[in-house]
C-alpha positions as CSV (number, residue, x, y, z in Angstrom):
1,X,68.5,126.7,75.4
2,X,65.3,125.6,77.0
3,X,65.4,127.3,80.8
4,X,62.8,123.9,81.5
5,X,65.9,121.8,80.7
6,X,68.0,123.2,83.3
7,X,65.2,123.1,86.0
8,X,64.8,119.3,85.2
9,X,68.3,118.7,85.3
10,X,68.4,120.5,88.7
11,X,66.1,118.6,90.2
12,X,66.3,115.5,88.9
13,X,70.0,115.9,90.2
14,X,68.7,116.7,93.2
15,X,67.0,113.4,93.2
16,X,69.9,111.4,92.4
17,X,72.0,113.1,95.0
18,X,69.6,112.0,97.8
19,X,68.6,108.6,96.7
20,X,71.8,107.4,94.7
21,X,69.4,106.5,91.7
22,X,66.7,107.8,89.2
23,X,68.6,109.7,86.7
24,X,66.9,107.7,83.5
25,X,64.0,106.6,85.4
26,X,63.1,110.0,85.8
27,X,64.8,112.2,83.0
28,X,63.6,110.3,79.4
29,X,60.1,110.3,80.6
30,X,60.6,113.9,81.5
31,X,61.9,114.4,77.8
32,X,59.0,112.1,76.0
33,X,56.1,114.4,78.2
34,X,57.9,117.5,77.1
35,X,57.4,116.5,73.3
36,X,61.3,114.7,72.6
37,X,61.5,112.2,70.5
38,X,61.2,108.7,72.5
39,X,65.0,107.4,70.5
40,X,66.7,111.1,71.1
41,X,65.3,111.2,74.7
42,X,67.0,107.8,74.9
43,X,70.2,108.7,73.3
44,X,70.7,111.8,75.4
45,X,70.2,110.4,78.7
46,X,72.4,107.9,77.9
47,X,75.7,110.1,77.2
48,X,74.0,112.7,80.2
49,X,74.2,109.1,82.7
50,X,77.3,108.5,81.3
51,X,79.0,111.8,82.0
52,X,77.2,112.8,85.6
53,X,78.3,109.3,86.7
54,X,82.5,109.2,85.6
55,X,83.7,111.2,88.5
56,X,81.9,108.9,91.3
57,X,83.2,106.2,89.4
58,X,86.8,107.7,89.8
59,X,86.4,108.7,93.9
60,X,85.2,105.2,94.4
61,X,88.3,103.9,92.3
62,X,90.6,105.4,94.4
63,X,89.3,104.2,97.5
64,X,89.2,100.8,96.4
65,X,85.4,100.1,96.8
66,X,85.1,99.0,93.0
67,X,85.8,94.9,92.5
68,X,86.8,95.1,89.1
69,X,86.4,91.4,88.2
70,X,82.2,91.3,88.7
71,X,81.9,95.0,86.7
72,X,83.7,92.6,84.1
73,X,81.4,90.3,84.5
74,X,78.4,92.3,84.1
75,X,79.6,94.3,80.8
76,X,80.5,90.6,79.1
77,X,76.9,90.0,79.0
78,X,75.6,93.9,78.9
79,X,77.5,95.3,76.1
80,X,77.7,92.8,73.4
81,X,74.2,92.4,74.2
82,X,73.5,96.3,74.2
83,X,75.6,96.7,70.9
84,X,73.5,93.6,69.4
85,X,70.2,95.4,70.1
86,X,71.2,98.5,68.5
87,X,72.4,97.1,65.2
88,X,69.4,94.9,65.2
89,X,67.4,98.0,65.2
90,X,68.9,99.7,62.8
91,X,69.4,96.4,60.4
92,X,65.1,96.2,60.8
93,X,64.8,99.6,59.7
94,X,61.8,100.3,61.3
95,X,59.5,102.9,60.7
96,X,59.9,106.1,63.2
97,X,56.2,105.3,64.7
98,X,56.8,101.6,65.3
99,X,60.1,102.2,66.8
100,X,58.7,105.2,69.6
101,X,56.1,102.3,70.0
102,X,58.8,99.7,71.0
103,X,61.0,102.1,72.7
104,X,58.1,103.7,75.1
105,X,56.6,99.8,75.9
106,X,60.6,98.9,77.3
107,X,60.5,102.0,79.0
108,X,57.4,101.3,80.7
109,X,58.7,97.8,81.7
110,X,62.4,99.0,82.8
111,X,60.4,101.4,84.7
112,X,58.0,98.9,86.4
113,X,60.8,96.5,87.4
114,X,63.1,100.0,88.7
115,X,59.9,100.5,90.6
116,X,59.9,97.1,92.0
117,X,63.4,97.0,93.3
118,X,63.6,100.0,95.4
119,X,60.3,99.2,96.8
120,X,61.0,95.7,97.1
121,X,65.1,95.9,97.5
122,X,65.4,95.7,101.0
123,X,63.1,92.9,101.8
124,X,64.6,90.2,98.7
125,X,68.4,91.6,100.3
126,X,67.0,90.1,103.5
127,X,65.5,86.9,101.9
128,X,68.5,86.6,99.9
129,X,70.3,86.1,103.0
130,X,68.0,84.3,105.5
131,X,66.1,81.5,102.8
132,X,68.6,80.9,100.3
133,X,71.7,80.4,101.7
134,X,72.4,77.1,100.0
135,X,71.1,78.7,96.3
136,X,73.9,81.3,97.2
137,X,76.7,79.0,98.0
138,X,76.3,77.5,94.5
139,X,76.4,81.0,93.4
140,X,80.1,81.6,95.0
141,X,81.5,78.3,94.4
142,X,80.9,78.0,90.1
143,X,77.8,79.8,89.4
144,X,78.0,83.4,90.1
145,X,80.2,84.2,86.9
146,X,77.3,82.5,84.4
147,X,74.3,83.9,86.2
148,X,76.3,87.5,86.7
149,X,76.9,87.6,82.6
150,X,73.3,86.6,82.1
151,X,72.0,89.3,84.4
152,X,74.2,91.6,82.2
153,X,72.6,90.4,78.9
154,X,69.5,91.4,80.4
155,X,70.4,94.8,81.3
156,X,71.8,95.5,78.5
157,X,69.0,94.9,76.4
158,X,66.8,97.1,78.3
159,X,69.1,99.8,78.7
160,X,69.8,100.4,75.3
161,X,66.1,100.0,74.2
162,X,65.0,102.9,76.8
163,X,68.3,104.3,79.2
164,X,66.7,102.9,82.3
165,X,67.8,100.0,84.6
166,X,71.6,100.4,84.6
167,X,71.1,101.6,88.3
168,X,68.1,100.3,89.8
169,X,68.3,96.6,88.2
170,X,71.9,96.5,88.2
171,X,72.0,97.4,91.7
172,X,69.3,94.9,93.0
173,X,71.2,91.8,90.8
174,X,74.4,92.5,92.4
175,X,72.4,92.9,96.1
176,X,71.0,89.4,95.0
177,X,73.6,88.2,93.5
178,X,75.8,89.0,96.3
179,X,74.0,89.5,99.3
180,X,77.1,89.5,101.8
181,X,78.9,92.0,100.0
182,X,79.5,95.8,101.2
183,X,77.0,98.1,100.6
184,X,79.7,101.1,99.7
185,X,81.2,98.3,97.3
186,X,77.1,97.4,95.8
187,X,76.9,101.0,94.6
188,X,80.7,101.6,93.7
189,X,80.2,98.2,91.1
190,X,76.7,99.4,89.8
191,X,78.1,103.1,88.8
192,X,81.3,101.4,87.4
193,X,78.8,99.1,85.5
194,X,76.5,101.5,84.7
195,X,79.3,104.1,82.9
196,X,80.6,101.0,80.3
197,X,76.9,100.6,79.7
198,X,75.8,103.6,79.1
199,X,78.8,105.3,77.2
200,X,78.3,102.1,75.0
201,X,75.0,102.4,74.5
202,X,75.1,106.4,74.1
203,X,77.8,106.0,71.4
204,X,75.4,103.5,69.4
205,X,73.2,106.0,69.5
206,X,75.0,108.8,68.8
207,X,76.1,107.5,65.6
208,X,72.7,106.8,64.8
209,X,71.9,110.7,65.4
210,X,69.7,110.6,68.5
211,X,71.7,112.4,70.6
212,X,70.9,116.3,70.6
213,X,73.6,118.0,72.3
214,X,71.8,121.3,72.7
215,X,69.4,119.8,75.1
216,X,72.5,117.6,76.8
217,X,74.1,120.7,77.8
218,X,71.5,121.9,79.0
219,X,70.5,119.1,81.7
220,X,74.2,119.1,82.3
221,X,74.0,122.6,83.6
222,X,71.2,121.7,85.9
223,X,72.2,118.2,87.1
224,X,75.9,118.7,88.5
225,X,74.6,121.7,91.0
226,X,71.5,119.1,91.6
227,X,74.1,115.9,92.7
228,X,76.0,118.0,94.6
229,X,72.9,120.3,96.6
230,X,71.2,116.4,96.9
231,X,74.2,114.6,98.7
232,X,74.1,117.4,101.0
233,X,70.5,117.3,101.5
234,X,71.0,113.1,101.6
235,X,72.7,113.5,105.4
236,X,69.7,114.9,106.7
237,X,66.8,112.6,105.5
238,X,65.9,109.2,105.7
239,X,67.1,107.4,102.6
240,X,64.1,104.8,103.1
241,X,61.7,107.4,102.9
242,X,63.0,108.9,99.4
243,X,63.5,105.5,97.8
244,X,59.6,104.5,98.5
245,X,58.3,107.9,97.4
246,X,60.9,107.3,94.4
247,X,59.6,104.0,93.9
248,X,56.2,104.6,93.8
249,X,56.5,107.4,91.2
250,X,58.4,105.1,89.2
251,X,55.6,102.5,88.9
252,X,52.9,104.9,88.1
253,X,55.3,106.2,85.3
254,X,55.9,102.9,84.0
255,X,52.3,101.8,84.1
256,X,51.5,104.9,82.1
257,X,54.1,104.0,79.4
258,X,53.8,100.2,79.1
259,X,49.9,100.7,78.6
């Protein structure tokens, strides 16, 4: 067990404790710099995503924050089109070196468009409200199911491709999407959302073998201390702040990858 593994799992806990995201944004890059294999850094975030988001998924369950019906919506178009992706990669059989090429130029992209949203989030929530009010009423009244699925399909495709985006994007479609909704119920849909996705996506890839489980226990033991010391440290700090440092990061991270 690789003491390095730990430490990023610690901190990149930390991370997601304070800002709410940046688990796969910031831990399969991590993995690719530290010499992982692009498709087994992929694989074990996914199933490490999976299993440090369940039990916020549960608290926000009982308290009734997560709307069941648009997570639904979101996983018709994520998963099918997650599960597609991954059987069309492995139907291609494509060599090792042309699939870390594919694999690190979505990560790049996912990254890029992470980046976007949380430096960008805050102004298109405010424009989604003030300039499009009558693009939104179509979106409540017939529409929002349609585009909500095709948002998914989206998603899905670049989740399963490079573990990023199930947070970031899927939070800044359903602050689009739904611009008058709760913010407490934004985040509770997005981590319900983002544990279908991901536990789908992980399992694909664990039956493919990229999922080393050595090195996912090893993040684990990090990352649960990390959520837990960063929601503490969260009460204290502005959350503005962390996002645009976050964000920033994020694009230089996903600028390096993409070219």
């Amino acid at each position: 067990m690789d003491i390095a593994y730990v430490l990023a799992g610690l901190v990149i806990g930390t991370i997601v404790g304070l800002t709410g995201v940046g688990g796969g944004s910031l831990m399969t890059p991590f993995l690719i710099y530290y010499g992982v294999p692009p498709i087994t850094a992929v694989g074990t975030d996914l199933i490490y995503a999976s299993i440090t988001k369940t039990s916020a998924v549960w608290v926000h369950h009982r308290a009734r924050n997560v709307k069941w019906h648009i997570v639904r919506r979101l996983a018709i178009g994520s998963i099918p089109a997650a599960i597609a992706c991954l059987l069309l990669l492995e139907w291609l059989d494509v060599d090792t070196e042309r699939q870390e090429a594919v694999i690190t130029t979505v990560l790049g992209v996912s990254l890029m468009l992470s980046a976007l949203m949380l430096l960008f989030g805050g102004a298109l929530q405010r424009g989604s409200l003030a300039e499009h009010a009558a693009v939104f009423k179509k979106l409540h009244t017939g529409w929002g199911r349609p585009v909500t699925i095709s948002a998914g399909v989206i998603i899905g495709v670049l989740v399963s491709l490079s573990s990023v985006g199930a947070g970031a994007l899927g939070g800044a479609v359903l602050v689009t999407l739904y611009p008058r909704m709760p913010a407490k119920a934004i985040v509770a849909i997005d981590l319900a959302h983002a544990v279908l996705l991901t536990t789908t996506a992980g399992i694909g890839h664990l039956l493919h073998g990229s999922v080393d489980f050595i090195l996912l226990i090893s993040l684990l033991l990090g990352s649960l201390p990390g959520v837990a010391i960063g929601t503490r440290l969260g009460t204290h700090m502005p959350d503005h702040i962390l996002r645009r440092i976050l964000g920033a990061l994020l694009l230089v991270l996903g600028i390096t990858f993409a070219f």
